[in-house]
C-alpha positions as a printed NumPy array, in Angstrom:
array([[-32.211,   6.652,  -3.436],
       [-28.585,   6.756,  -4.001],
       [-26.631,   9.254,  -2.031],
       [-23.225,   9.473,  -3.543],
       [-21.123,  10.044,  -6.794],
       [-22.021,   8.153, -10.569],
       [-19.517,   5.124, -11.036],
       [-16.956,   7.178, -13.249],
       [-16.77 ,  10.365, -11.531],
       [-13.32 ,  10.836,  -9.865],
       [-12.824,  10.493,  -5.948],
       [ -9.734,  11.808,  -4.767],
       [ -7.665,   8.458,  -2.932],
       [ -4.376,   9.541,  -0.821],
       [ -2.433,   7.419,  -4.262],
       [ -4.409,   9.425,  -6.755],
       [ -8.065,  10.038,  -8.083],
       [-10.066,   6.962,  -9.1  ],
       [-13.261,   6.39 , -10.516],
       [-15.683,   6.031,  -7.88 ],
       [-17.125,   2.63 ,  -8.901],
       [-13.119,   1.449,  -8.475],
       [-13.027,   2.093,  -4.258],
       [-12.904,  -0.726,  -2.222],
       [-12.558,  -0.655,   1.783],
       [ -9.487,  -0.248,   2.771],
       [ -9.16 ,   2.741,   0.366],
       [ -7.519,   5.897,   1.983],
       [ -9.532,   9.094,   0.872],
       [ -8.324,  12.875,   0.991],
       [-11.071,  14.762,   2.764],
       [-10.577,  18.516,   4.465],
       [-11.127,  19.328,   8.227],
       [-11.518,  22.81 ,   8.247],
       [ -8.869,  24.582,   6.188],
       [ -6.848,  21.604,   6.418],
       [ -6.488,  18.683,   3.691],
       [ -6.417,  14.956,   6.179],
       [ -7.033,  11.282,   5.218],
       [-10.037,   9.231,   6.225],
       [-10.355,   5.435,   5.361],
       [-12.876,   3.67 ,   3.541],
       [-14.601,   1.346,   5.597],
       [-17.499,  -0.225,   3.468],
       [-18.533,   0.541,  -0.278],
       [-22.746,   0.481,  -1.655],
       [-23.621,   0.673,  -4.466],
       [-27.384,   1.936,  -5.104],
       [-29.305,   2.503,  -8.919],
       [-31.334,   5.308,  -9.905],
       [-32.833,   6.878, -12.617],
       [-32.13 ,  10.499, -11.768],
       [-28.626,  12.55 , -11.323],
       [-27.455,  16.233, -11.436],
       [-24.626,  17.875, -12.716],
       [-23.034,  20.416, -10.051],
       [-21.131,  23.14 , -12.218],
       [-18.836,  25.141, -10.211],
       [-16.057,  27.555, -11.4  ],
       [-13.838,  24.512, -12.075],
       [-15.448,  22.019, -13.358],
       [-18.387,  19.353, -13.863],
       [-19.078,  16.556, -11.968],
       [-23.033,  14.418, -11.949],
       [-24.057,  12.842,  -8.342],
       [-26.738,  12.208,  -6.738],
       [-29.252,  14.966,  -6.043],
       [-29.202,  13.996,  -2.642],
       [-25.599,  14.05 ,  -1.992],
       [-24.337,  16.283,   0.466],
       [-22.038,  19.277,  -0.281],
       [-20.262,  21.815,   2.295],
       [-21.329,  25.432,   2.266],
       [-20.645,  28.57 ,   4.259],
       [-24.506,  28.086,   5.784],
       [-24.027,  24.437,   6.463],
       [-24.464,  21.031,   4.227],
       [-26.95 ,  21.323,   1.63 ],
       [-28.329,  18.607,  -0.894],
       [-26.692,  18.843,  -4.667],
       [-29.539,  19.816,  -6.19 ],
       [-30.121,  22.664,  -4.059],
       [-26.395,  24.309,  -4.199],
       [-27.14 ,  26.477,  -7.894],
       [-26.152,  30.128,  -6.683],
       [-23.694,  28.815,  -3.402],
       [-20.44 ,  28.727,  -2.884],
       [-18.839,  25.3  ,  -2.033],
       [-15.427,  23.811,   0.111],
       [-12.999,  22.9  ,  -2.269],
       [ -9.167,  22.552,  -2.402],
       [ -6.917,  22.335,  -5.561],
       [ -7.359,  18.469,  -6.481],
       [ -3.341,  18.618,  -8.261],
       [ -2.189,  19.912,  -4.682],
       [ -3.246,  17.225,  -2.774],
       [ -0.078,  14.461,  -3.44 ],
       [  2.579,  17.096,  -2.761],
       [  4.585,  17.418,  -0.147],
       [  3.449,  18.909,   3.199],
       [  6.619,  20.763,   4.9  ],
       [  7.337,  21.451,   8.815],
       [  7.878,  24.915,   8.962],
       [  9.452,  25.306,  11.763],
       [  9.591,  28.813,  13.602],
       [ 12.656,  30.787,  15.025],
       [ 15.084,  32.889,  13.636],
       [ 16.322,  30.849,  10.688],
       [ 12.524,  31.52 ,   9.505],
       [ 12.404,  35.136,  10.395],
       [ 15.577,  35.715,   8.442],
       [ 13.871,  33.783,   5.512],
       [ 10.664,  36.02 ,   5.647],
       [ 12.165,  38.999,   5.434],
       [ 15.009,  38.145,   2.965],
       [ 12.336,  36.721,   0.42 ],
       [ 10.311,  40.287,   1.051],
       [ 12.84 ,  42.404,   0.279],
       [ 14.643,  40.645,  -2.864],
       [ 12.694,  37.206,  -3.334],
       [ 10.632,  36.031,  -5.867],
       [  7.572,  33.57 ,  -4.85 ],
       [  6.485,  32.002,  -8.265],
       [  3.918,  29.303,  -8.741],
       [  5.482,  25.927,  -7.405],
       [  8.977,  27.936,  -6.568],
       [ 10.449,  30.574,  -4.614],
       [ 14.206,  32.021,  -5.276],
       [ 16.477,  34.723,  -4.193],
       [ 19.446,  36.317,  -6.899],
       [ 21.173,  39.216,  -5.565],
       [ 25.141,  40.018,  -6.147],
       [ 26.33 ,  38.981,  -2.606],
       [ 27.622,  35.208,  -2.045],
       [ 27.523,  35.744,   1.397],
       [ 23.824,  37.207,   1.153],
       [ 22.831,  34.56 ,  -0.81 ],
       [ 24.505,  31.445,   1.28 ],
       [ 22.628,  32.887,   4.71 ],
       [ 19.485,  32.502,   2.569],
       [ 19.904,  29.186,   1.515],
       [ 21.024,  28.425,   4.985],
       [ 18.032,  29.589,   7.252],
       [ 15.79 ,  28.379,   4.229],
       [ 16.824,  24.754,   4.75 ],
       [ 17.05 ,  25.231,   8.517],
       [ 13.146,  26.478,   8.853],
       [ 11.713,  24.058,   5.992],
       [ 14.125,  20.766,   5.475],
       [ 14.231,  21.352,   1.949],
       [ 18.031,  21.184,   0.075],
       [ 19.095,  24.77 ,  -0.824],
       [ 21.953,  25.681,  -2.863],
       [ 23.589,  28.203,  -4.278],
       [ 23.942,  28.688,  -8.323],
       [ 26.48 ,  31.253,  -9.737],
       [ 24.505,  33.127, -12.677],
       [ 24.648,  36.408, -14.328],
       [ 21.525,  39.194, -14.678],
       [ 21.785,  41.98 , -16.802],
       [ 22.182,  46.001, -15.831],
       [ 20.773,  48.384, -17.202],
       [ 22.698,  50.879, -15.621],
       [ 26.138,  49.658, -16.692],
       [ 24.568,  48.292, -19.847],
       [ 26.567,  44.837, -19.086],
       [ 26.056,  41.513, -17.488],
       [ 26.762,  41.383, -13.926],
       [ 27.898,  38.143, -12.06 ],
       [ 24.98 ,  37.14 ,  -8.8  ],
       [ 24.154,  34.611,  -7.012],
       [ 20.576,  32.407,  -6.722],
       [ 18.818,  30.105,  -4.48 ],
       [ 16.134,  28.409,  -5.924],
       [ 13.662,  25.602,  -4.748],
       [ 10.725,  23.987,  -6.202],
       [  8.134,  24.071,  -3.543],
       [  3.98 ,  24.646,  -4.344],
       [  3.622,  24.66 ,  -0.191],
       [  6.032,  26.931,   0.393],
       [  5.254,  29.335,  -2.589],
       [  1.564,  29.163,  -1.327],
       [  2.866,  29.669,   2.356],
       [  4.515,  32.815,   1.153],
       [  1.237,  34.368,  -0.349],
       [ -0.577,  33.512,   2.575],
       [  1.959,  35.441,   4.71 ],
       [  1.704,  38.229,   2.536],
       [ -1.701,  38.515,   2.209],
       [ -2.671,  36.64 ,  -1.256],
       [  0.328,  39.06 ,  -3.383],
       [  3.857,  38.708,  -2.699],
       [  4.286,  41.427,  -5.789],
       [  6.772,  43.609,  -3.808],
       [  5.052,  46.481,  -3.897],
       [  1.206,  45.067,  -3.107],
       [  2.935,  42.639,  -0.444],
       [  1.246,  42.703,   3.033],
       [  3.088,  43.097,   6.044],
       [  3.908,  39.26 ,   7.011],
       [  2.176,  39.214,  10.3  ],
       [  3.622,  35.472,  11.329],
       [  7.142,  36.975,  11.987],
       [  5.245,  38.235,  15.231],
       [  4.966,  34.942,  16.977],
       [  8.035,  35.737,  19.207],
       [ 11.031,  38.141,  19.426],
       [ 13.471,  35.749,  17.868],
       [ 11.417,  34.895,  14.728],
       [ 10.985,  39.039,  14.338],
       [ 14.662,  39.271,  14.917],
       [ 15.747,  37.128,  12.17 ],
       [ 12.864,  38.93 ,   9.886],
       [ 14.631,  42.367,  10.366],
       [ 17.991,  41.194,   9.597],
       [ 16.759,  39.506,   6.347],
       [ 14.663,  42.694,   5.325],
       [ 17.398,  45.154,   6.225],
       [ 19.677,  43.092,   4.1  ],
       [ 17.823,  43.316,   1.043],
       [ 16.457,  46.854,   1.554],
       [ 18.554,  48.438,   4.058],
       [ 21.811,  49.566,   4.633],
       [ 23.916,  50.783,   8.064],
       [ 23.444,  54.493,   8.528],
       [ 27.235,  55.872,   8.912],
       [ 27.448,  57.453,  12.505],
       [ 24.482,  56.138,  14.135],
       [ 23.167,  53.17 ,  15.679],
       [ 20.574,  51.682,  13.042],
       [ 19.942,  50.951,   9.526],
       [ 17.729,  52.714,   7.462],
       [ 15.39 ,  50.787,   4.804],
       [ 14.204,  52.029,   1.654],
       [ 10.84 ,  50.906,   0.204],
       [  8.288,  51.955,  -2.326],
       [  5.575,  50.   ,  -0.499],
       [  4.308,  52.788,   1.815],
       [  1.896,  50.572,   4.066],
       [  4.298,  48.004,   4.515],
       [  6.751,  50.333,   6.126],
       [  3.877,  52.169,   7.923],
       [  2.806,  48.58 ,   9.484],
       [  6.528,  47.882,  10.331],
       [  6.807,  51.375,  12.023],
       [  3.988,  50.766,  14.573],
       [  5.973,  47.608,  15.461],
       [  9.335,  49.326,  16.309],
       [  7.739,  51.868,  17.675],
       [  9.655,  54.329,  15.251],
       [  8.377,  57.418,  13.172],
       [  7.337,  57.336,   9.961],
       [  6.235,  60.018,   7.045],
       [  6.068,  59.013,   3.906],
       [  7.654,  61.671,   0.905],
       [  5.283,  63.742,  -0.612],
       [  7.416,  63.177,  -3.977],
       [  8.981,  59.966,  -5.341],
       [  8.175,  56.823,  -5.449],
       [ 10.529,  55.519,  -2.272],
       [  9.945,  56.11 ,   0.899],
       [ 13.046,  55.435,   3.801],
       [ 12.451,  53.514,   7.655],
       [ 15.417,  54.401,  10.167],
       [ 15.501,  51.227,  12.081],
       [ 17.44 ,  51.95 ,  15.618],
       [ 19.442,  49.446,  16.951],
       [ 17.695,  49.449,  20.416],
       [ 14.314,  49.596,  19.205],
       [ 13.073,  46.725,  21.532],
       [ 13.615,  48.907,  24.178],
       [ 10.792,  50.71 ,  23.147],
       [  8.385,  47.974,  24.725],
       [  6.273,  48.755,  21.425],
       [  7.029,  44.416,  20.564],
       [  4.043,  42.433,  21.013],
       [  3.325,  38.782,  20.09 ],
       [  1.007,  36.565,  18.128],
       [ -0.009,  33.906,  17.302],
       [  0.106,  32.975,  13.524],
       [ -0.58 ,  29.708,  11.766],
       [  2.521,  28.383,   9.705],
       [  1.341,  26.247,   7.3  ],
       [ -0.856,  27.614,   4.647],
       [ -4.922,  27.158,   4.082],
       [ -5.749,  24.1  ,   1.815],
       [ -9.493,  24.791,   1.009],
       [-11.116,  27.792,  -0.284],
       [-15.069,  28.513,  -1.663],
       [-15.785,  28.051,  -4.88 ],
       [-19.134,  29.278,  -6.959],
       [-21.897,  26.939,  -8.46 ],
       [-22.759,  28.212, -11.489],
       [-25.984,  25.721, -11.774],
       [-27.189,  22.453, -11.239],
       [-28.803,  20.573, -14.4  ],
       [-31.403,  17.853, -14.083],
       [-29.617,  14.506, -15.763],
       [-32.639,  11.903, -16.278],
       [-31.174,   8.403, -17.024],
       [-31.368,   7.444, -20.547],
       [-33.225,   4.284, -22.155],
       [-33.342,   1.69 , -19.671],
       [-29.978,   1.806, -18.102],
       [-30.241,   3.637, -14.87 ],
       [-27.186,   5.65 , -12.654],
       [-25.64 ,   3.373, -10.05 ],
       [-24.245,   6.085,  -7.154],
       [-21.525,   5.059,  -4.972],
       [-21.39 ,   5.575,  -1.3  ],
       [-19.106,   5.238,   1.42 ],
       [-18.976,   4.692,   5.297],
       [-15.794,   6.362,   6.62 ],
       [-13.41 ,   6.525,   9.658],
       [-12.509,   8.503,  11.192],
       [-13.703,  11.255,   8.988],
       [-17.492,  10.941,   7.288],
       [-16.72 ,  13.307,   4.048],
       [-14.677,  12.889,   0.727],
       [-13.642,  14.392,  -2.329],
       [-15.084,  14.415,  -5.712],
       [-12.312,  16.09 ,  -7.825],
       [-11.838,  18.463,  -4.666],
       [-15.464,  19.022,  -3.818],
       [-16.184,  18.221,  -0.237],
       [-18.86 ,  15.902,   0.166],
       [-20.276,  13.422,   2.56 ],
       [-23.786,  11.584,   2.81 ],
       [-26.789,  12.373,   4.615],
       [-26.868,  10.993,   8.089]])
């Protein structure tokens, strides 16, 4: 019995998806290791006939194997003909060839949290800032290339206002980024909407990296209050500020009426003691589970059976088929 994928289903190779019947050894192959996408290398190819396949459908898409082939589920590995109902590891097969960033913690990346919370917008490959201020916008594009190596710059544009029912002159920094923009929603819990956003719990791994998140918040929804010593920041996303409260250690009630509610920030809040560390993963899950909708019987037709491919791998023993983890029995 063959154990792998039919000859012209797609295998995902570090320089691009293949036919299976097309992998020779030597071939590097994405594969996941927990949440993580890695590379594994091919170290010998079979190929086996046999007159019986399935076709796994899961939410994204088709693909025929062996029934025997292996695929990853939240109870363990179970045989392809026995997954109907399950969910399955997969990761976004387009995502795998793009680059991987170092994100690399500290202020800079604080600064960049809480700048892109308060005014940013995190699109699907992309993430940009455009507010009024040059200087504003200039620190952004600063700590942004100082926390993730990637060229930031700033554009001169205009936005329209609705107040003064004119075109006002701004500032943006924009880069194209799918890791970063998927970074983002993963720091903010899956929305980065500003007003379903999540509290960004990674700008907790030390007292620097929360530092530089305050000063990037408070300049995109704060101000200085005149004759004290703090800043107040204005908000309509009540659990945010209630979350940033507890960590300041400061008071906080939202209005009854309106649809803002206001943070007083104290410039000595640290002496509070209220700060507390943790640790937070920077870069941002690659895998997910995914739903099989059924498996279909797929009988060989006329005489001309199903060859299945199968590989022996180091230093990882599972694959991809179009972003399906996989491996073969032992």
């Amino acid at each position: 019995m063959g154990y792998g994928p039919t000859s012209k289903m797609l295998v995902n190779l570090v320089d691009g998806c293949t036919q299976a019947k097309k992998v020779v050894p030597g071939s590097a192959m994405w594969t996941l290791d927990g949440d993580r996408t890695v590379q594994t290398t091919v170290v010998d190819v079979s190929a086996v006939k046999a007159r019986a396949a399935v076709d796994v459908v899961t939410d994204h898409m088709t693909f025929s194997a062996s029934p025997d082939l292996l695929l990853a589920t939240p109870d363990g590995w179970t045989h392809a003909a026995d997954v109907a109902g399950k969910t399955v590891a997969w990761t976004h097969a387009r995502k795998l060839c793009r680059e991987r960033l170092t994100i690399r913690p500290g202020y800079e990346f604080g600064y960049f949290i809480g700048a892109t919370c308060a005014d940013g917008t995190v699109g699907k490959n992309y993430v940009s800032l455009v507010v009024n201020e040059e200087y504003f916008a200039a620190r952004y594009a600063t700590a942004l290339t100082a926390c993730t190596g990637l060229p930031a710059r700033l554009e001169a544009v205009t936005r329209p206002s609705g107040y003064l029912k004119r075109d006002l002159p701004g500032f943006r920094v924009r880069v194209v980024s799918s890791y970063l923009s998927d970074a983002l929603r993963h720091y903010a819990g899956g929305d980065a909407h500003h007003l379903r956003q999540a509290f960004p719990r990674v700008v907790l791994r030390d007292i620097d990296t929360f530092d530089g998140f305050l000063d990037g918040y408070i300049e995109g929804d704060g101000c200085r209050a005149k004759g004290q010593g703090g800043c107040h920041v204005v908000s309509a996303n009540v659990p945010f500020l209630e979350e940033l409260a507890q960590i300041i250690g400061a008071r906080f009630t939202p209005p009854k009426r309106g649809l803002r509610s206001q943070l007083y920030v104290t410039d000595g809040w640290a002496g509070r003691g209220t700060f507390a560390p943790e640790e937070h993963p920077l870069d941002p899950p690659e895998s997910s589970w995914i739903k099989v909708q059924e498996v279909r019987p797929r009988p060989a037709l006329g005489t001309k059976p199903f060859t299945f491919y199968g590989y022996r791998l180091a230093p990882y023993p599972t694959f991809l088929v179009n972003g399906h983890l996989v491996r073969e029995p032992w």
